[in-house]
C-alpha positions in Angstrom: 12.1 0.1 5.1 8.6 0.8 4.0 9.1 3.9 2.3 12.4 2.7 0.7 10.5 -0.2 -1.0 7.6 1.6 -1.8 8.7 3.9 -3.8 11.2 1.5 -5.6 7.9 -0.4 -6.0 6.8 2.8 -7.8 9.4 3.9 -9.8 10.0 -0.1 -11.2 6.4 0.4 -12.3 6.7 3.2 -14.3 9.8 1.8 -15.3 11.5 5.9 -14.6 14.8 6.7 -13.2 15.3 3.3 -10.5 14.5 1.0 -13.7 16.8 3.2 -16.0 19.7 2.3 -13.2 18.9 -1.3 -13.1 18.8 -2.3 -16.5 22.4 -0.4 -16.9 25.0 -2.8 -17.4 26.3 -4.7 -14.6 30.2 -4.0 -13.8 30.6 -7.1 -11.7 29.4 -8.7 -8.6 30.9 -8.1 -4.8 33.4 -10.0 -3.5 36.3 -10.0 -1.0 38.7 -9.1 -3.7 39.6 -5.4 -3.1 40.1 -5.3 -7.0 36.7 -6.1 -8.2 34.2 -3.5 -9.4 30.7 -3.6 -7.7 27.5 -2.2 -7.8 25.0 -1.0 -5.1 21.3 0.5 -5.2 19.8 1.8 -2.4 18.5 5.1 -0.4 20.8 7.4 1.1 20.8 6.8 5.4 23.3 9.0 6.4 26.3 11.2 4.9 29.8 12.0 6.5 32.0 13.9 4.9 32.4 11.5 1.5 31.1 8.7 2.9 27.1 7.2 2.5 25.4 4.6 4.2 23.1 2.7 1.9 20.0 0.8 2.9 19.0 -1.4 -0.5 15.5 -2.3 -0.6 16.5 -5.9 0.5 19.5 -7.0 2.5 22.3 -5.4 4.4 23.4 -1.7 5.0 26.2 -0.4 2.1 29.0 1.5 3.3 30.2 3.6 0.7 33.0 6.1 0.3 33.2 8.3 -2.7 36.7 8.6 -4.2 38.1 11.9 -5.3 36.9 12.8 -8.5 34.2 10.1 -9.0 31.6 11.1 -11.3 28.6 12.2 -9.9 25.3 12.5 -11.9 21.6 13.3 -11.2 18.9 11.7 -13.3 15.8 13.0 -14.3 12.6 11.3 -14.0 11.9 8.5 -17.0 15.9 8.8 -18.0 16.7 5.0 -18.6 20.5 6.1 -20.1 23.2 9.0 -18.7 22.9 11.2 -22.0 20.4 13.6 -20.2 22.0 13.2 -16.4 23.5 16.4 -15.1 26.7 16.6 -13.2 26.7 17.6 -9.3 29.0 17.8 -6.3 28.6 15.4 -3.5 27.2 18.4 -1.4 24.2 18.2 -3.3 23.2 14.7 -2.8 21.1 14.2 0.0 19.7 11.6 3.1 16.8 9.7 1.5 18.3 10.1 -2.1 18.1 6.9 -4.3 21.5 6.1 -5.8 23.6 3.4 -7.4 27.1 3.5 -7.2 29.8 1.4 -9.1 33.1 1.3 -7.5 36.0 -1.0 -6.1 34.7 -3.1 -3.0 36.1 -4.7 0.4 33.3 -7.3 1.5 30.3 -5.2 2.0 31.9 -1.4 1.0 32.4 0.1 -1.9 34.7 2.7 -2.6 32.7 4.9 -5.2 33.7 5.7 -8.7 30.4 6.7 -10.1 27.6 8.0 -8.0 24.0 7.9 -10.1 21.6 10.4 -8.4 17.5 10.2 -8.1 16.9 13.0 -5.6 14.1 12.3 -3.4 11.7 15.2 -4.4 11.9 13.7 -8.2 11.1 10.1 -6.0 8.0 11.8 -4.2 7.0 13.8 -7.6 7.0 10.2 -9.6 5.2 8.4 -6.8 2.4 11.2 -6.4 1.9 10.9 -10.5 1.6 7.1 -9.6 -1.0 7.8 -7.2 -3.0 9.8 -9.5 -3.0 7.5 -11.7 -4.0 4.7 -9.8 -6.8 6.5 -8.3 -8.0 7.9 -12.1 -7.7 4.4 -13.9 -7.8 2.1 -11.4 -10.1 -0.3 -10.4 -10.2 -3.4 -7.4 -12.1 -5.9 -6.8 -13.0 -9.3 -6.2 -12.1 -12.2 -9.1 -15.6 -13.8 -10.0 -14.1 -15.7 -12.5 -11.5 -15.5 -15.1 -11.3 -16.7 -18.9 -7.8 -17.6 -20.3 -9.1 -17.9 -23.8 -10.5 -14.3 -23.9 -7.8 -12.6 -21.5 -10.8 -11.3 -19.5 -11.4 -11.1 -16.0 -14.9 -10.2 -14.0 -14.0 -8.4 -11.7 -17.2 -8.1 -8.9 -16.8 -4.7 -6.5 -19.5 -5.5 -3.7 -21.1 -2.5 -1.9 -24.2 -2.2 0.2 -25.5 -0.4 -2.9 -25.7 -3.4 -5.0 -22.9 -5.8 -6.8 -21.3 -4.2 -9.7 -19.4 -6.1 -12.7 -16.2 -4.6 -14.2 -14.7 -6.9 -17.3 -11.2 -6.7 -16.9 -9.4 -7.1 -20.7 -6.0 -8.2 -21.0 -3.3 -8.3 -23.7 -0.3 -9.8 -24.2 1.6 -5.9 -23.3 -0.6 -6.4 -19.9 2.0 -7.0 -16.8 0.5 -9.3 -13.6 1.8 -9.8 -10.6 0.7 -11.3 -7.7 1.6 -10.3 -3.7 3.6 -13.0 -1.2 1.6 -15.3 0.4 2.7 -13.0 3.5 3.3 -9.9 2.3 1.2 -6.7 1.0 3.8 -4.9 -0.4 3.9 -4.5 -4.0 7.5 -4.6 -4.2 7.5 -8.4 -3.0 5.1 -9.0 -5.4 6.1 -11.5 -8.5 5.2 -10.9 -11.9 3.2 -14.2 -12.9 0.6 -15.2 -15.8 -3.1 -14.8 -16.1 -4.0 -18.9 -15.2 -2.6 -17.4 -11.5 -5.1 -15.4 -11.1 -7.7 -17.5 -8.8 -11.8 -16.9 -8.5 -12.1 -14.8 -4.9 -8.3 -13.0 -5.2 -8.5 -9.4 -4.9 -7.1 -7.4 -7.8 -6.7 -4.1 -8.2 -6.1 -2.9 -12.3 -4.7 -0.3 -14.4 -5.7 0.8 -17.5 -8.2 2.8 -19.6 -12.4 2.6 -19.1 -15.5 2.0 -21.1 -17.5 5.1 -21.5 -19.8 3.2 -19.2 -17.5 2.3 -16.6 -18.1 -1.3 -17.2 -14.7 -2.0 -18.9 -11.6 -1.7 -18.3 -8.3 -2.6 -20.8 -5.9 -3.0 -18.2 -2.0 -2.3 -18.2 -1.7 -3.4 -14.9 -2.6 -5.9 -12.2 -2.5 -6.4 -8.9 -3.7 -9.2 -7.4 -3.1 -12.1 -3.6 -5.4 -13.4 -1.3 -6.1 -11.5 1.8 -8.6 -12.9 3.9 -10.6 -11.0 6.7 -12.8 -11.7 9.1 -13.8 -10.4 12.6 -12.4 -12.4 15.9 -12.6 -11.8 19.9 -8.6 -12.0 21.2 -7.7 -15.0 23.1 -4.1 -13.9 24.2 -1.5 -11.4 23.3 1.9 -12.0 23.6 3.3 -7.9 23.4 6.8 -8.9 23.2 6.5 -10.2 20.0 3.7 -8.6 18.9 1.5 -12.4 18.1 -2.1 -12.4 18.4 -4.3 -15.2 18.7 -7.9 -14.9 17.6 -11.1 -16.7 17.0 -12.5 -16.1 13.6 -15.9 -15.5 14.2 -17.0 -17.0 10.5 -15.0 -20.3 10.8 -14.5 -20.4 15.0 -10.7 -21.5 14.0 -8.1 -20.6 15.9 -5.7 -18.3 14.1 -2.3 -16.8 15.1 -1.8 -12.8 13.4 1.5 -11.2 14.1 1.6 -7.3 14.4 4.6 -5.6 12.4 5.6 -2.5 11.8 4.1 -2.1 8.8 0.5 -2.9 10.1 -1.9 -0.6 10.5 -3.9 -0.2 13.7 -6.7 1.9 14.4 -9.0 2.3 17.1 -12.6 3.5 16.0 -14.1 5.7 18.7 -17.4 4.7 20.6 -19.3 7.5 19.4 -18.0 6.9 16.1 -18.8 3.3 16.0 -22.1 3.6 17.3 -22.9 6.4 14.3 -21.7 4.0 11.4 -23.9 1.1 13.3 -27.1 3.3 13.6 -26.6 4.1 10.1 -26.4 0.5 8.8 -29.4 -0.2 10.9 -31.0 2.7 9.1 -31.6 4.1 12.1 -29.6 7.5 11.8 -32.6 10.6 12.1 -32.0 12.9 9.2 -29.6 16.0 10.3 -28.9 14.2 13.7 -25.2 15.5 14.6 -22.6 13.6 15.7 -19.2 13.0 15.9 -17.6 14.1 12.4 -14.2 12.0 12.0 -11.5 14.4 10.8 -8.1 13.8 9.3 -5.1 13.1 11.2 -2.7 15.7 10.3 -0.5 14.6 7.7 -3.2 12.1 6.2 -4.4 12.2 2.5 -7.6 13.1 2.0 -9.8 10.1 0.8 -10.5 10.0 -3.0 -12.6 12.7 -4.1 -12.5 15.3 -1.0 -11.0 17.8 -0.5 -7.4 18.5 0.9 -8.2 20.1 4.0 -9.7 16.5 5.0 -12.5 18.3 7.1 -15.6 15.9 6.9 -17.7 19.1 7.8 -16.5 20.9 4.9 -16.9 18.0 2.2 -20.3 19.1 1.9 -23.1 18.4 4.6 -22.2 19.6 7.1 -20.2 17.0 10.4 -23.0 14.6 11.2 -22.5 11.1 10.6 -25.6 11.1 8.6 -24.5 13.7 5.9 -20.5 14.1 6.0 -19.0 12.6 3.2 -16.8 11.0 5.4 -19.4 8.1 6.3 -20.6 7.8 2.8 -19.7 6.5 -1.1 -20.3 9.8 -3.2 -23.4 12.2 -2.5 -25.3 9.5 -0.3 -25.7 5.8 0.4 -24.6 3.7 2.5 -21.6 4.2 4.8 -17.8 4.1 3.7 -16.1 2.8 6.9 -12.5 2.9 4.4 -13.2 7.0 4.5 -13.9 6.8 8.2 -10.4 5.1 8.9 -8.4 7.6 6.5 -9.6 9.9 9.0 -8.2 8.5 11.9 -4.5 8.4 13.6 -2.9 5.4 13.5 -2.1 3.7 16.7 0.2 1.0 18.5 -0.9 -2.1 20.2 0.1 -0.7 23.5 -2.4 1.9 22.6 -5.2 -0.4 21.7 -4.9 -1.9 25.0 -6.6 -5.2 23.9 -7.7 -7.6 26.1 -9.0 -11.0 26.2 -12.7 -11.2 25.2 -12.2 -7.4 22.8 -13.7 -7.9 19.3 -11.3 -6.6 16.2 -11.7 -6.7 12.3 -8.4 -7.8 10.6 -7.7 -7.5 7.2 -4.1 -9.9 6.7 -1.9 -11.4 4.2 -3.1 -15.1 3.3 -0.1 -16.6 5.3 2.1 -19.8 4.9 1.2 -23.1 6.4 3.4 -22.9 9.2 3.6 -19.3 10.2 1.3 -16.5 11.6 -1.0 -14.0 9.1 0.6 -10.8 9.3 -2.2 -8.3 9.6 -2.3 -5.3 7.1 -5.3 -3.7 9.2 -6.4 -3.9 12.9 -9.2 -2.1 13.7 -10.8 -2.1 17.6 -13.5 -1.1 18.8 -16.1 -2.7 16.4 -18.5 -4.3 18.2 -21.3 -1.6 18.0 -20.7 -2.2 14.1 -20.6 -6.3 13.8 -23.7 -6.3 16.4 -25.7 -3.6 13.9 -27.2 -5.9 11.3 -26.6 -9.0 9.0 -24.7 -7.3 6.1 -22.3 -5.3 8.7 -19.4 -7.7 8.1 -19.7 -6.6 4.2 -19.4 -3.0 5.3 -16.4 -3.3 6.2 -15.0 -4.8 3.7 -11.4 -3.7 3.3 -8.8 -3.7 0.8 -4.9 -4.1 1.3 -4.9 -0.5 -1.2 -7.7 0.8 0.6 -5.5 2.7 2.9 -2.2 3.1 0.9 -0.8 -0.5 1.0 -1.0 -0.8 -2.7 0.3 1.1 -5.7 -1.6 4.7 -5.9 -3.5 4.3 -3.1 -7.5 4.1 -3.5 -8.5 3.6 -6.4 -12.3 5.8 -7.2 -14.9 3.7 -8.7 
């Protein structure tokens, strides 16, 4: 389900091949009638013989089953009309395949008359251009404040290193949205107006730079409120995957559900200790350590190189000189670079107990239900005992790991 709304997320933002299918004219609505003409977009589950199984990006499974001599078409990335769209055989479409088909329907099947093709390597080629982008002419941040009159928004991006400024500029051609109260996806996100955007939301832009890198004329924005904060577990209930924690900063009570779309990490105790020494300044020039490395798989953080070895990122696989633990040639420690670099785990595999210390980056929540947490981490309390400013580095971003569009963004 993830993937699936990602990259619809990504293609609707672009506005490519998914947005070309949905601004197409509509042929009708479902209904019971076996008579009327309906419509269905989704990702390609599974494929018998002539029939699909659909999973939209919201709501129920589609049964579909494509009628002899249906027309099927594949469209090319950024088509919005059929004029370019090639003609295939159903062989030729494949699981995981975005389609939309138009056909007679029974309830909640469809009996296809027209089969309209985005094959998933033009998905994954779209959403890796996304990515790019993001990362090359993006920008996130903290709203300091935010000027309706001008269309500008300061945009503060706090580091150990010092507080920088960004001015975000906006125009009427610039498109907002702004996440769910309890989501981070971006596809749940709803396009809304600059007075929206609150002092303290994060927002992540898109858009072209100053020569300085002070500026930014922005295309795009992102922007929700995701609190975090460190806590020590009071009580887990596994079943259903509810947390309740103290917040350390307010000593509240607060309930954090675990889904399948959080991430979860476990930060090794040699690990740990290495990113507290080095916020205490206490990390002995060339002293070796443990140098995190990429899960398989992963994407290498912004800037390094593919092969996601800390070691060969440039020097050398000590906490105190692989990139991995720091912004850029040198500074202070990155812990978002250290957590790229590590697999992800379960709950069962964190093995929490009552009294265990976690950071948790979440959605903002509704007043009656639980945070759902973006990002878990255990095994921090080497890092929140190492000095005063420890809790800003680890700041986290919902994008910081991939829960945004592109990816990181580089600064």
């Amino acid at each position: 389900m993830r993937k699936n709304g990602a990259i619809t997320a990504i293609l609707l933002t672009l506005g490519v091949c998914i947005a070309g299918l949905q601004m197409m004219p509509a042929w009708g609505q479902t209904s019971d009638a076996p008579t009327a003409i309906a419509k269905s977009l989704g990702t390609v589950k599974t494929i018998t013989g002539n029939a699909l199984r659909l999973a939209p990006a919201s709501g129920p499974e589609v049964s579909v089953s494509v009628e002899p001599g249906a027309r099927i078409l594949r469209m090319a990335p950024g088509d919005k009309d059929l004029k370019n769209a090639a003609s295939i055989q159903l062989e030729e479409v494949k699981v995981g395949d975005t389609v939309r088909v138009r056909g007679h329907a029974m309830g909640n099947a469809i009996d296809a008359l027209e089969v309209l093709v985005i094959t998933s390597s033009a998905v994954d080629a779209v959403r890796e251009q996304v990515r790019q982008d993001w990362q090359k002419r993006g920008v996130g941040g903290i709203v300091e404040s935010v000027d309706t009159a001008s269309g500008n928004v300061n945009l503060s991006l706090p580091s150990l290193a010092g507080k920088k400024t960004v001015v975000v500029h906006t125009s009427p051609n610039t498109v907002l949205y702004r996440y769910a109260a309890d989501s981070a996806r971006p596809e749940d996100a709803k396009q809304v107006k600059l007075q929206d955007i609150q002092v303290g939301d994060q927002l992540r832009a898109r858009g072209n730079r100053g020569a300085d890198g002070s500026e930014l004329t922005a295309e795009e924005i992102y922007t929700g409120v995701f609190p975090q904060f460190p806590a020590v577990v009071k009580a887990i209930d596994a079943s259903t995957g509810l947390l309740s924690v103290q917040d350390l900063a307010t000593k509240k009570t607060v309930q954090v559900k675990i889904t399948a779309d959080s991430q979860l990490h476990k930060i090794p105790a040699e690990m740990a200790q290495g990113f507290a020494m080095r916020l205490k300044g206490g990390m002995p020039a060339g002293t070796s350590g443990a140098a995190p490395h990429a899960a398989s798989g992963s994407a290498p953080p912004v800037g390094e190189p593919a092969n996601g070895s800390a070691a060969q990122a440039g020097g050398g696989g000590s906490p105190g000189g692989g990139a991995a633990w720091r912004r850029g040639g040198g500074g202070p420690p990155d812990l978002s670079r250290i957590l790229s670099r590590l697999p992800a785990s379960t709950l069962a595999e964190l093995d929490l107990k009552k009294g265990d210390a976690v950071y948790i980056l979440a959605t903002e929540g509704t007043p009656t239900g639980a945070r759902t947490a973006i990002t878990l981490l255990s095994g921090v309390e080497p890092i929140l005992q190492a000095a005063p400013n420890a809790g800003q580095a680890m700041m986290l971003t919902p994008w910081s790991l991939g829960g945004a569009p592109g990816g990181d963004a580089s600064q």
